[in-house]
N, C-alpha and C positions, 0 to 999 in steps of 0.2 A: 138850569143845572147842567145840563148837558153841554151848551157853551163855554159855560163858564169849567168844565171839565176837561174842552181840550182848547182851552186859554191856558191853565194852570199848568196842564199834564198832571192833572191827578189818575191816579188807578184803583179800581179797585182791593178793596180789603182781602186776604187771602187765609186761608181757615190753617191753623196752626197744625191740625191734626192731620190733613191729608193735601194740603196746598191748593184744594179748589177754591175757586171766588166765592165771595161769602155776598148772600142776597139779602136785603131789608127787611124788615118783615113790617109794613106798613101799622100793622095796628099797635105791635108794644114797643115801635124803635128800632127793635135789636136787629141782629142779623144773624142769619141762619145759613150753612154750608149746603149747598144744595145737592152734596155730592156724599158725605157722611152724617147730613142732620144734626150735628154740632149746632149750638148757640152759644151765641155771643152777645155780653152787653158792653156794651161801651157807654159814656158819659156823653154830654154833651161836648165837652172840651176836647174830645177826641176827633171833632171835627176840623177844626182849627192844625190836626197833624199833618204834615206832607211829607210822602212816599216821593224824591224826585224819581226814580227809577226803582223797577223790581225787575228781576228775570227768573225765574225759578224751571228749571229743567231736568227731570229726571233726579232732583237732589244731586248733581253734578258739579252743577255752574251754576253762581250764586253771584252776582254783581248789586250790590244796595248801596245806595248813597242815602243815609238819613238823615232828617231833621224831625225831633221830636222822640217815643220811648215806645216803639216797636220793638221790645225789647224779645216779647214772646217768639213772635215771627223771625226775626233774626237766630236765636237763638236755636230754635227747630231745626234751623236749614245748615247753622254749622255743625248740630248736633250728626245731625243726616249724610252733611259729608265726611266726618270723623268715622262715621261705623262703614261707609261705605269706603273709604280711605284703608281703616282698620281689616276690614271685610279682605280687600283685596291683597292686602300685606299675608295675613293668614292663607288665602287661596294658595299664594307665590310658594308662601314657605311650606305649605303641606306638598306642593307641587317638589319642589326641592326636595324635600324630605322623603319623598316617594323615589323619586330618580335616582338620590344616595342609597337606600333600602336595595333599589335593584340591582346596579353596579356593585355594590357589594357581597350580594348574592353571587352574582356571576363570576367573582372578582376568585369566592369563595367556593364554590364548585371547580373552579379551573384549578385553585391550590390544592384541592383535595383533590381531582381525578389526574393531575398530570402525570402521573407513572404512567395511566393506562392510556393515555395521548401519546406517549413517548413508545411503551412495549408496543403499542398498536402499531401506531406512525413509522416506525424504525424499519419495521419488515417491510410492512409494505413499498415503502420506500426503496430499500434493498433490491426487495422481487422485480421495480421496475427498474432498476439500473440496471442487476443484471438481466432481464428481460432485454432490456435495449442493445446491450453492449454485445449478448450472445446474438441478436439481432444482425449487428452491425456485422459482427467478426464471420457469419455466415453468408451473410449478400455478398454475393458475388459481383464484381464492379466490374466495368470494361478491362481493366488491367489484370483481372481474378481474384482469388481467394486468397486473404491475409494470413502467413501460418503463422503467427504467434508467437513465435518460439524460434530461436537460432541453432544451427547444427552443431553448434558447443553446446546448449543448455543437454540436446536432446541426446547425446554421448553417454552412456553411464545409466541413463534410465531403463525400465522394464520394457522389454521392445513390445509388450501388450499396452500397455500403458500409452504407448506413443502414435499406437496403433487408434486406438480410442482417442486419443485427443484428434489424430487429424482427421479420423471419419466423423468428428463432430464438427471440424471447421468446413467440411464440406465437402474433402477429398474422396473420390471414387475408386481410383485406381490404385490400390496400395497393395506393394508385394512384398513379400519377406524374403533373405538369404541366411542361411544357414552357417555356423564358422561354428563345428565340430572340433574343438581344441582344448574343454576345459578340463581338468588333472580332477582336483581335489574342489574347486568352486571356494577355495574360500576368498583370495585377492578381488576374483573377477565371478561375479555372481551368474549362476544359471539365466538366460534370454538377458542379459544385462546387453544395450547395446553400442557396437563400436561402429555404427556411422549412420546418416539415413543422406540416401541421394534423393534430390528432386529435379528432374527431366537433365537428370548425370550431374547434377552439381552437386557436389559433397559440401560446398559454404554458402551459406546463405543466411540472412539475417532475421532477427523477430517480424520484419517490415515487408518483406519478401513476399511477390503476389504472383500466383500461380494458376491457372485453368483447373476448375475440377477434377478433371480427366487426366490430368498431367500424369505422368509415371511416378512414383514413389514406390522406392528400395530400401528399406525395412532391415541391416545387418545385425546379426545378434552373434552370443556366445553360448553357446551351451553343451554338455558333455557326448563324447561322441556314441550313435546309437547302437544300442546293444548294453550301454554300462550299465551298471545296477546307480537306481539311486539313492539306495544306502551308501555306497560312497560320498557322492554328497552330504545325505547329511549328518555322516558321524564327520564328515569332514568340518560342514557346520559346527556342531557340537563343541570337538575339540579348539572352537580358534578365541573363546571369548576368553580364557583366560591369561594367553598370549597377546591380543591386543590390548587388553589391561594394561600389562608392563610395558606398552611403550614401544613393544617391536612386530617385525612381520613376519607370520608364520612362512614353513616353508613344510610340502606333504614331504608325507615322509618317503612316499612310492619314489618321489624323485632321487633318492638316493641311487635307484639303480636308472641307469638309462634307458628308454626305450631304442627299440630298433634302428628306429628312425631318428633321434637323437644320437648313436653312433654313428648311423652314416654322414651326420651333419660335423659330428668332432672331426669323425676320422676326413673329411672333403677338407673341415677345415685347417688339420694338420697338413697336411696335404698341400695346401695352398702356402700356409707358412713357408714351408719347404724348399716352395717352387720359388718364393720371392727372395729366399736367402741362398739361392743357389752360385751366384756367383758369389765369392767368396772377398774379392778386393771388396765392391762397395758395402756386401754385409760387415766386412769390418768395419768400416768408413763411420754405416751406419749405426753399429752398433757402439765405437766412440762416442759418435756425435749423442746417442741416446745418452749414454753412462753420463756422460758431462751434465747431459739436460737435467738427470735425479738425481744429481749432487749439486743443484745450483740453490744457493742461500736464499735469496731472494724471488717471489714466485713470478714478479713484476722482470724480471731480468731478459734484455733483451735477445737474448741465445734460445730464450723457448719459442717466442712469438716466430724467429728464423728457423730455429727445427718445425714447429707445427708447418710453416709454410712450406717448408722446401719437401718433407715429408706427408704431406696430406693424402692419404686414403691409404698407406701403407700400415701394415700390422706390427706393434709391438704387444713384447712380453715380458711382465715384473712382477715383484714384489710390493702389495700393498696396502692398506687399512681402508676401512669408513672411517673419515673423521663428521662429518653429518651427514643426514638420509633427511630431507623431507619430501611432505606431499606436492606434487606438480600440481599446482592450481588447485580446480574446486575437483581433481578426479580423488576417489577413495584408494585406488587399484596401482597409480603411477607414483612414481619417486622421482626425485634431484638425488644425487646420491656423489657427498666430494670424496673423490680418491686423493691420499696422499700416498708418497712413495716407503719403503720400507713397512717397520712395524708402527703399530699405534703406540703414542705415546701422546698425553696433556700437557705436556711444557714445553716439545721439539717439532719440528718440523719443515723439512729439507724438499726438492723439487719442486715442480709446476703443481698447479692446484687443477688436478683432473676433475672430469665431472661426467658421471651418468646421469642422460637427462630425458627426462618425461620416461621413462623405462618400468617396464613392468618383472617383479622378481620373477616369477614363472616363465613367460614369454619371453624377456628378452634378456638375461645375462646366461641363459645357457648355463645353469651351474649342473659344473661335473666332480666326478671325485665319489670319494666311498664314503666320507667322513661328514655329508651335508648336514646340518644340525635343523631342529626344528623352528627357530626363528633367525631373522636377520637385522642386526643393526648397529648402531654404533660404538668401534671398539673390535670389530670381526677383522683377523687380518686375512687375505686372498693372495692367490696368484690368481694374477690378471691377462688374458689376451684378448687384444681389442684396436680395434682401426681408428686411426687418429683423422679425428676431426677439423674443425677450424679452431681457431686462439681468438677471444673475444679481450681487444686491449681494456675495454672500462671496466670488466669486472675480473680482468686478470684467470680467464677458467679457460683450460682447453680442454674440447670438448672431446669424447671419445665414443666411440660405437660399440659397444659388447661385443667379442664373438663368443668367449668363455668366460666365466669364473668358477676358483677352486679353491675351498676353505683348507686352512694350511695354520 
């Protein structure tokens, strides 16, 4: 038998219920699973079947070639790979199914909590920018200390305020100057300030780098000491409802001149006097004027040649606002165009004069009994004032204040 078993390649029989070899059991035939104790009868005809190959492994790998009705056997082992097949499809999908569950969760926590991601995140974020940036703007680098800020920005501002900003950029040396000149404080605001030097340079830019030590000159405005500052600010008080309307106040103390404000008319009468003394050219000149504020055209070229030929001499006439705006970003300064005669909206004869970057208090000197309490478009004056330069593109000649007097 044995021979004749590995002539044939017969194998043995293998027990349906656990796949171990099934052993003979010499005295009733049958055969018995030596591994679960199962039995088995088989016929005599069942010998006569042939298994050419079996491999059975883990129920995994299943390779049969049959001849004959091993049907049982067969069918176990695809049963086996079906639930193991089955088995692992399930595994997969609870695995999926678990990983969607989480991602979703998290998906769903994030859509719930993101305000407090964002309110949280945002500051913090904030606190390090500018953490860094105040960082940077205070290191001091071989070239020095960046001031942030240009000598235009710093014009106009609180001279505390400015004072504060550059002892934070890093500055040591910073002194203040005093300019005792303010009336009433309402154009030009108590410590408002009109310049800052840094080591004597009055311009300089946001970019501008300087030694900590450097010198810085701190000018300001404010009224001079002794004054009550109740003038101040009833002078405050009274200006909100004249900047309402559109114009600029003007104190009222100034209707009478100070001391020193006479001696300045009277210097300036004075000087008039002396420049019109001789008597040929002040006629000469005083034609050549008269023709200039009777010329039609403002463009006409007899002004651009009076401004030229007369440059820094003084005239004196009759005139109007015909517009007043603000010079740039200052609150305190005007553009202010003169035209000649009275104001009128449909007329208008001579050169297109112009008071420029000028402050009403400080610089047109207004004299006279009759000062009113605001100023602006439609006011006629008598004007005296030094003739500036003639700007051909926009046709303005400029003039320098020495007086105006409401008329």
């Amino acid at each position: 038998m044995e021979s004749n078993s590995k002539r044939a390649g017969l194998v043995p029989f293998i027990c349906t219920q656990c796949c171990a070899h099934l052993e003979r059991d010499p005295e009733s035939e049958n055969f018995i699973c030596g591994y679960c104790g199962t039995k088995f009868h088989f016929e005599k005809e069942a010998n006569s079947y042939n298994i050419q190959s079996a491999s059975v492994e883990h129920v995994n790998s299943v390779n049969i070639i049959k001849k004959g009705t091993v049907e049982s056997v067969l069918s176990f082992v695809e049963n086996q790979q079906k639930t193991k097949a089955e088995e692992e499809r399930r595994r997969k999908e609870e695995q999926r199914r678990i990983e969607e569950e989480e991602s979703k969760k998290k998906y769903a926590f994030l859509r719930k909590n993101w305000p407090w991601f964002v309110m949280i995140g945002i500051p913090i974020f904030c606190f390090i920018m500018a953490f860094a940036l105040q960082a940077s703007s205070k290191s001091e680098t071989a070239d020095g200390i960046r001031v942030n800020i240009s000598s235009d920005d710093l014009k106009g501002e609180n001279y505390e305020d400015v004072i504060a900003n550059l002892k934070s950029a890093g500055f040591t040396n910073i002194q203040t100057k005093v300019m005792q000149d303010l009336i009433t404080g309402w154009l030009t605001k108590d410590g408002e300030v009109e310049q800052v030097e840094i080591d004597g340079k009055k311009d300089f830019s946001s970019d501008s780098r300087y030694k900590s030590d450097v010198e810085i000159i701190v000018t300001y405005h404010t009224f001079p000491s002794g004054e009550s500052e109740e003038t101040a600010a009833s002078a405050s008080s009274g200006n909100t409802e004249s900047e309402a309307a559109g114009v600029t106040p003007i104190s009222e103390s100034s209707n009478k001149p100070t001391a020193t404000e006479e001696a300045a008319i009277t210097e300036t009468t004075a000087k008039i006097i002396q420049e019109t003394t001789d008597a040929e050219l002040a006629t000469e000149f005083q034609d050549e004027f008269a023709a200039v504020l009777a010329a039609k055209d403002p463009e006409d070229p007899s002004i651009q040649e009076f401004a030229e030929k007369y440059e820094g001499r003084t005239i004196e006439f009759d005139g109007n606002i015909a517009a007043m705006n603000l010079h740039g970003d200052y609150n305190t300064r005007y553009d202010i165009l003169i035209l000649a005669g009275d104001y009128s909206e449909t007329t208008a004869v001579g050169p297109n004069f112009q008071f420029r970057d000028v402050s009403v208090i400080l610089d047109l000197n207004l004299t006279g009994s009759n000062i009113p309490d605001t100023i602006g478009v439609g006011d006629n004056l008598h004007i005296t004032a030094e003739i500036g330069e003639y700007e051909e593109g926009s046709s303005l000649l400029l003039l320098k204040p020495v007086s105006v007097e409401f008329r």
